[in-house]
N, C-alpha and C positions, 0 to 999 in steps of 0.2 A: 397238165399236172399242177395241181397247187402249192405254192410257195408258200415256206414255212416263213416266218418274223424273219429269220436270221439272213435267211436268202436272200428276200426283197433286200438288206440293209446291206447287204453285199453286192446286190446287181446297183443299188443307190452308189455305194464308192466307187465301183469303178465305172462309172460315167464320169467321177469327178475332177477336175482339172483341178489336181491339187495344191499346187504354186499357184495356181489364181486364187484358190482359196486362201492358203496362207498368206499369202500379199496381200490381200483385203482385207485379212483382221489385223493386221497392222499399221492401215492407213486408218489417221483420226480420221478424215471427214470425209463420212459417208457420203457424200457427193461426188465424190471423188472417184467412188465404186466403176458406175458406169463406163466413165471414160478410161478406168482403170484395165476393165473388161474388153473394150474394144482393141484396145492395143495388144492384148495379150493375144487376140484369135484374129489377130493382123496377118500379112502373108508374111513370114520369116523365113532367107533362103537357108539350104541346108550345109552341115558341115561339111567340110571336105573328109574324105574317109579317113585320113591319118588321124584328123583330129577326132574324130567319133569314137576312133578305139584305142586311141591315148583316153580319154572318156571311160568307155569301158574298164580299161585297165586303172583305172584311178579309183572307180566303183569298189570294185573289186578289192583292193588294197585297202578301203575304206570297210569293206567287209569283214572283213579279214581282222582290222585294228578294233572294229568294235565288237566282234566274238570274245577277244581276251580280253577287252577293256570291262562287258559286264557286270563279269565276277568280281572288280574291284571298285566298281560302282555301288553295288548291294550292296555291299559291306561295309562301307560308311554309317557313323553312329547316326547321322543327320541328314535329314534328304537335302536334296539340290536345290530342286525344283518347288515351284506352290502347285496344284492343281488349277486349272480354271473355276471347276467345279468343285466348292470347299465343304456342301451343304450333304451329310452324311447318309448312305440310303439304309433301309431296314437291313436289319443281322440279316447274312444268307441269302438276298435278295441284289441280282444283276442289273446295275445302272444302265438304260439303254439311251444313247443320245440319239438327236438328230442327225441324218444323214450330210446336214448343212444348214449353216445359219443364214447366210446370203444365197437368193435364189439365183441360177445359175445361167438363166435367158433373161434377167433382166431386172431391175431395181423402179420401182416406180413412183410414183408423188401421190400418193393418199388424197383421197376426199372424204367429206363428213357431210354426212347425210342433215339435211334444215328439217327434218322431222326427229329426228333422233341427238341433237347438238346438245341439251343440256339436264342435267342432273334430275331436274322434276320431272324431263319427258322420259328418261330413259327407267325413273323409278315407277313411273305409272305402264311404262311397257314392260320391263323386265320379268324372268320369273323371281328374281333372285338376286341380291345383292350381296357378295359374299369376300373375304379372306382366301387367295386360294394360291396353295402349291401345287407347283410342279412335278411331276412325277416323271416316264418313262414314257419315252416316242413310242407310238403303236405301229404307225405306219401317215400312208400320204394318197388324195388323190390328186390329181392336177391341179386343184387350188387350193385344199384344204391338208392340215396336218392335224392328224390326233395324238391327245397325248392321256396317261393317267392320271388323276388330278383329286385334290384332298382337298377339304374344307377347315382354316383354320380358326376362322374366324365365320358365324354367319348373322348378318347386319338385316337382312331383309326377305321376305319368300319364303320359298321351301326350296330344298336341297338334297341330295343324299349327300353322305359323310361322304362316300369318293364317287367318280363319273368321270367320263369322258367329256374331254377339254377338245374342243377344236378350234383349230386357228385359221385366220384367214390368210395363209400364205405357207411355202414348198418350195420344195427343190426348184422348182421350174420359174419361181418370182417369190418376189417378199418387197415392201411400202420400205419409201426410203427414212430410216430411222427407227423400225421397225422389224428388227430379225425374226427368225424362228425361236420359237420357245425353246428352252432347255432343263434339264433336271435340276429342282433344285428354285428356278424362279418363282416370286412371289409378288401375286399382286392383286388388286381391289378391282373385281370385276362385276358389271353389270348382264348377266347371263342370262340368253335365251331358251330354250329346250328346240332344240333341231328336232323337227318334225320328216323331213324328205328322207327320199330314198336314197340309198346309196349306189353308190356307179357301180358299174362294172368293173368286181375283181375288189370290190373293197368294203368291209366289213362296218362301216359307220358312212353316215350316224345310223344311230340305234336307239330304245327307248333312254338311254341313260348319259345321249349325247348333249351338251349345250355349250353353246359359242357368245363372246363377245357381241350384244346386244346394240353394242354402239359402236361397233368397228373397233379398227385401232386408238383412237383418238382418247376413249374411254376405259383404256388398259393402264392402270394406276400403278406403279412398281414400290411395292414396299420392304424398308428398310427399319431395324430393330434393332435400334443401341444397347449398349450392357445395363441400363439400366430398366431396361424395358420400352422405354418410352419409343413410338411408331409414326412413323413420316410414311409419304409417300412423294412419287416423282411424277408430274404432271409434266410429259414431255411434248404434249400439242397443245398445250392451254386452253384443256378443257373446263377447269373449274372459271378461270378467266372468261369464257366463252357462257359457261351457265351463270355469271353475273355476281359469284359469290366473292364474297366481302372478306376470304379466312387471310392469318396472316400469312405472309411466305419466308421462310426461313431460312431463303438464299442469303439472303443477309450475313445470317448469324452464320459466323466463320467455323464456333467449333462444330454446331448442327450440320451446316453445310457437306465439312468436311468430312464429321462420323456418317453422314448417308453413303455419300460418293465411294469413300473408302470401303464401307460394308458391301454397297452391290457390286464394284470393282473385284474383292475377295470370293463375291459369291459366283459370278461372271462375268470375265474380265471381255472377253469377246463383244460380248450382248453389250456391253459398258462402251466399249471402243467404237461400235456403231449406233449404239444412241446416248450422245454423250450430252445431252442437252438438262443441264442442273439449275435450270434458271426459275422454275414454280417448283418451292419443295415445302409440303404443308403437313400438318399435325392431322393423322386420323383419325385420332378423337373429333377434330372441328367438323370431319364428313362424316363421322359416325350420327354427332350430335343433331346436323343438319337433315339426314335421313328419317330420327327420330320423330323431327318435327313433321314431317311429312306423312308418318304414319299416323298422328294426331289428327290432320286434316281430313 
């Protein structure tokens, strides 16, 4: 029998070891994950029965306190809480996240391909250089995550206005520094057109799927002050790596801090595991540099 979106996202949570999850977006440094993980699926002896259902009965009572507590919750003129996710979806239209941002076998140390390393080689291979948001998780096969995905900007190629986004990382792994996408993220991607089949039991790719051209390394997070002006976060120093000369704006305390602060607002998760603000450049200067290349 074929499982609907909603099922998969449900047989997804509950595999999930939730307390590991939450305890991992809490910790700054993602290095930390790993070690963090082993400990938790350590051998831990079990309770003694009294204390299990003093447990039980404390649940319970806590169930209980937050059935009446609700209704006076809502009713406050001002919420509590921020969302992780600040970035608003279409009228009438259900935000769907990923089943997890940290993969859940295991974190691992990224490489970058010596044929795909810098910005001339990945513009001469790509189909497409584009602006792109995030939209709503599709689903996952063992190494790959799709998501819906909108063109905000397009710098280079051809594109459709929306396509499936695939990521190279899932539930079962994700590069350390490097989560699962989320609704809502935005960044400067150099996009390939996935031509393969797809596995068994999973609907992409498909003609309208395309993926990260230069792995993670070349996943650009951008970030858009009140006054328009657009940065982006070069979290593997990639543009350092293709030789370019632009300035970097870690420097500058108030740039610095309006990027940080915007993607922290927009996802505070994805922020917390890749928290690396040290190459943050104008994308105008890679826009302008693209241009040139079209010239040639």
């Amino acid at each position: 029998m074929k499982l609907t979106r909603q099922e998969k996202l449900a047989d997804h949570l509950t595999e999930i070891d939730s307390d590991l999850l939450h305890s991992a977006y809490e910790i700054d440094d993602a290095e930390k994950l790993a070690d963090y993980a082993k400990a938790k699926h350590a051998y831990a002896p079990k309770l003694p029965v009294f204390r299990r259902l003093a447990v039980v009965a404390a649940c319970l009572m806590l169930t209980v306190a937050t059935v009446f507590a609700l209704p006076l919750a809502f009713s406050r003129e001002e919420a509590t809480t921020t969302p992780a996710v600040t970035t608003p979806a279409p009228e009438g239209d259900k935000i769907v996240l990923p089943p997890v941002r940290v993969g859940q076998k295991g974190i691992h140390q990224g490489m970058i391909s010596s044929d795909f390393s810098t910005v001339d080689q990945l513009y001469a291979y790509s189909d497409a250089i584009a602006h792109v948001r995030v939209g709503n998780w599709l689903e996952e096969s063992e190494y790959y995550t799709y998501f819906e995905a909108e063109v905000v900007e397009l710098y280079s190629g051809t594109l459709p206005d929306h396509f499936i986004l695939e990521q190279f990382a899932s539930s079962g792994f994700t590069i350390l520094g490097y989560p699962v996408f989320t609704y809502g993220n935005e960044y400067i991607l150099f996009l390939k057109k996935d031509t393969d089949i797809p596995e068994d039991g999973c609907h992409y790719p498909n003609n309208n799927t395309y993926l990260s051209s230069g792995g993670h390394p070349s996943v650009l997070e951008v970030s858009t002050n009140s006054e328009g002006e657009q940065y982006f976060v070069d979290r593997f120093y990639f543009i350092e790596t293709s030789r370019l000369s632009f300035r970097n704006y870690y420097e500058d305390t108030s740039v610095a801090t309006s990027v940080s602060t915007a993607l922290y607002q927009r996802d505070s998760v994805g922020q917390k595991l890749s928290k690396n603000y040290e190459k943050i450049y104008a994308v105008d200067d890679l826009v302008d540099y693209i241009d040139t290349l079209k010239q040639n």
